[in-house]
N, C-alpha and C positions, 0 to 999 in steps of 0.2 A: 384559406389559412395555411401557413407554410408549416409543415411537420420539421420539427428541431429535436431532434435525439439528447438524450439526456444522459451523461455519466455518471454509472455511480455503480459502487463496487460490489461484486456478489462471490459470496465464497459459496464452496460443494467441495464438503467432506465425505473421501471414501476411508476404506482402509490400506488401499495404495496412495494415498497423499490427498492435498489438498489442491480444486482451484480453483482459478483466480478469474471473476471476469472483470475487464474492465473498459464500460462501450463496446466495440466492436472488439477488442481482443481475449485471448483468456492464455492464462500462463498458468503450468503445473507445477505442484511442488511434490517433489517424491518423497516416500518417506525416510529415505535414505539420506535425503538432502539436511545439511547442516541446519536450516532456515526453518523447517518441518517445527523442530522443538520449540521454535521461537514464535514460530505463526499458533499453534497448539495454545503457549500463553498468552497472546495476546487477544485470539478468540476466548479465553478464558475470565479475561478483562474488559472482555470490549472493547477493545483498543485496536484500531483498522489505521494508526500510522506507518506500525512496521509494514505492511501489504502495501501500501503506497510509495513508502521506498526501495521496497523490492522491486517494484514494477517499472520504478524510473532507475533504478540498480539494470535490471534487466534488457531496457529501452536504451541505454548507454549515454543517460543524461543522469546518475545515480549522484556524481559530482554537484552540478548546479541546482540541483532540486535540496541537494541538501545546506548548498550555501544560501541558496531565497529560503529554507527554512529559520536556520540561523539568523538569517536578518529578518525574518519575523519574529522570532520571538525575543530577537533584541529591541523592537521597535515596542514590542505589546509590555515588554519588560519597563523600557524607558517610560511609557505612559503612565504604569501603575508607582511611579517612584514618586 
């Protein structure tokens, strides 16, 4: 049976920032960091979208990750019309 790694996101809150794992990598957020406040409510929401564009923000595909979003939710948009 061949082993297939699985992504999927894991935070770890200190009190110097937050981070980010994601599969094989992990990215910090300091607390100093603009992103800090915004990660803080979305952990407060449940909401783990902002932390996926941080990371493709981060990865320097922040651009096209946000246009295939865009055209996802115009597609999921168009459906429910």
């Amino acid at each position: 049976m061949e082993y297939e790694s699985h992504r999927r996101l894991a935070l770890f809150r200190s009190d110097s920032g937050i981070t980010l794992s994601f599969g094989p990598r992990t990215y910090f957020i300091e607390s100093s960091d603009p992103f800090h406040n915004i990660a803080l409510k979305a952990i407060g929401k449940n909401d783990y979208i902002p932390f996926y564009i941080e990371i493709a923000k981060r990865e320097g595909i922040g651009s096209e990750f946000r246009d295939r979003l865009i055209e996802e939710i115009e597609n999921i948009t168009s459906r429910e019309i």
